[in-house]
N, C-alpha and C positions, 0 to 999 in steps of 0.2 A: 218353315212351311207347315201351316197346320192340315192335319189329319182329319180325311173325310170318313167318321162312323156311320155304318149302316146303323139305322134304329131297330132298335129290338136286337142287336146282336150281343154278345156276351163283351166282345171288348165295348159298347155304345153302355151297357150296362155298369160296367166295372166304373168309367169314368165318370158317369152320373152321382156314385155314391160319391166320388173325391170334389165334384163340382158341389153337390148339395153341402159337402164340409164347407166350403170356403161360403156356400151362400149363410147355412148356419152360424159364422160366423161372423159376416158382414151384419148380420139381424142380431148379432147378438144373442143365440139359441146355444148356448153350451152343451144344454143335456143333447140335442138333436146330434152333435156333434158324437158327442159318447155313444148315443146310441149305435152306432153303426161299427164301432172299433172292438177288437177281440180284448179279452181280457189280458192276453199277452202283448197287446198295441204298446209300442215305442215309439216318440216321436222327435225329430230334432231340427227344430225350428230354424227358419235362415235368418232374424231377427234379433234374435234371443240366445245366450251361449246354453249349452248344456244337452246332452241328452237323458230326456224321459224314459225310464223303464219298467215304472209302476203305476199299477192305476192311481194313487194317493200322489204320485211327483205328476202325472198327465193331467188328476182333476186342477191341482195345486198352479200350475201351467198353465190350463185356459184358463183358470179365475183370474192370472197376470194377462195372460193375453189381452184379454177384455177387456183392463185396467188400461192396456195402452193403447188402444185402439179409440177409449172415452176420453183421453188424455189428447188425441190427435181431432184436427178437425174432418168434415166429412171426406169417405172413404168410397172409390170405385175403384172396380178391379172388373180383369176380366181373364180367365183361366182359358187356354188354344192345349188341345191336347196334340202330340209332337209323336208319341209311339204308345200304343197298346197291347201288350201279347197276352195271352191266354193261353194258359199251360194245365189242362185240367180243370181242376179247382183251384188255380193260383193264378191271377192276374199282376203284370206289374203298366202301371200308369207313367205313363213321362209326360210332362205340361210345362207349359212355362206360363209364367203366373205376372201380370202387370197390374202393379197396385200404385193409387195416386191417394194421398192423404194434403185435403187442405188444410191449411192453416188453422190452431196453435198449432206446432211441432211437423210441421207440411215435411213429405219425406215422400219421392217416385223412385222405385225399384223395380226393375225386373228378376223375380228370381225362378231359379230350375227347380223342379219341382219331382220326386220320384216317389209314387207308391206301391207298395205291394198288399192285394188283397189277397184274401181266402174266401171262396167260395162255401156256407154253412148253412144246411137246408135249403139251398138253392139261392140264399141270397150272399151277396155281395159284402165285407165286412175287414175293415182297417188293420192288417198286421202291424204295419209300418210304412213313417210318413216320413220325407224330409225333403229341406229347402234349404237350398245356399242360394246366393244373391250371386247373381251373372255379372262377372266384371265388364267393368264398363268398355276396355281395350286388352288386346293381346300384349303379349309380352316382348 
């Protein structure tokens, strides 16, 4: 069920930066992407195996990400945010993420989606990102 944010509020703020990632990336805007993550940002892909813990393995990362995303055909997605809390200056983000790639290498996923920011002179900015892919059924 997704979550009604008030605008202008600090959780409506927090999940704008993690929407504006995923737009940055549909556009294909790497650096927009960087812009907003802490230099201690880690991130670990629902996609992709490995966890990211440097900025040089993160830039190293989106330039593959990119790579498969041009490798795929066109791409919609649509990001429902599910829980926001605000702790401070720490935010953490729950969404769930539904992306459809057509054809070459056509692949519909839904995945869960968790972030945590840090609030840094007032703005809003990426500790840590991660995605696993929602199974399809229970066990």
């Amino acid at each position: 069920m997704p979550l009604e944010l008030m605008p202008g509020s600090p959780e409506a703020a927090a999940f704008d930066v993690v929407h504006g990632v995923y737009m940055a990336f549909s556009e294909g805007r790497p650096a927009d992407i960087e812009s907003v993550q802490m230099p201690e940002y880690s991130v670990w892909d629902g996609l992709t195996p490995g966890l990211r813990m440097s900025l040089d393995e993160v830039k190293q990362f989106h330039a593959q990400d990119q790579g498969h995303k041009v490798s795929r055909g066109a791409l919609t997605w649509s990001l429902m945010p599910l829980k926001v809390d605000v702790l401070g200056d720490v935010a953490v983000v729950l969404s769930q993420l539904e992306v459809s790639y057509e054809p070459p290498n056509a692949l519909d996923a839904r995945l869960r989606v968790s972030d945590v920011l840090r609030r840094v002179y007032g703005a809003w900015m990426m500790f840590h990102h991660h995605e696993s892919v929602e199974p399809v059924s229970g066990l």
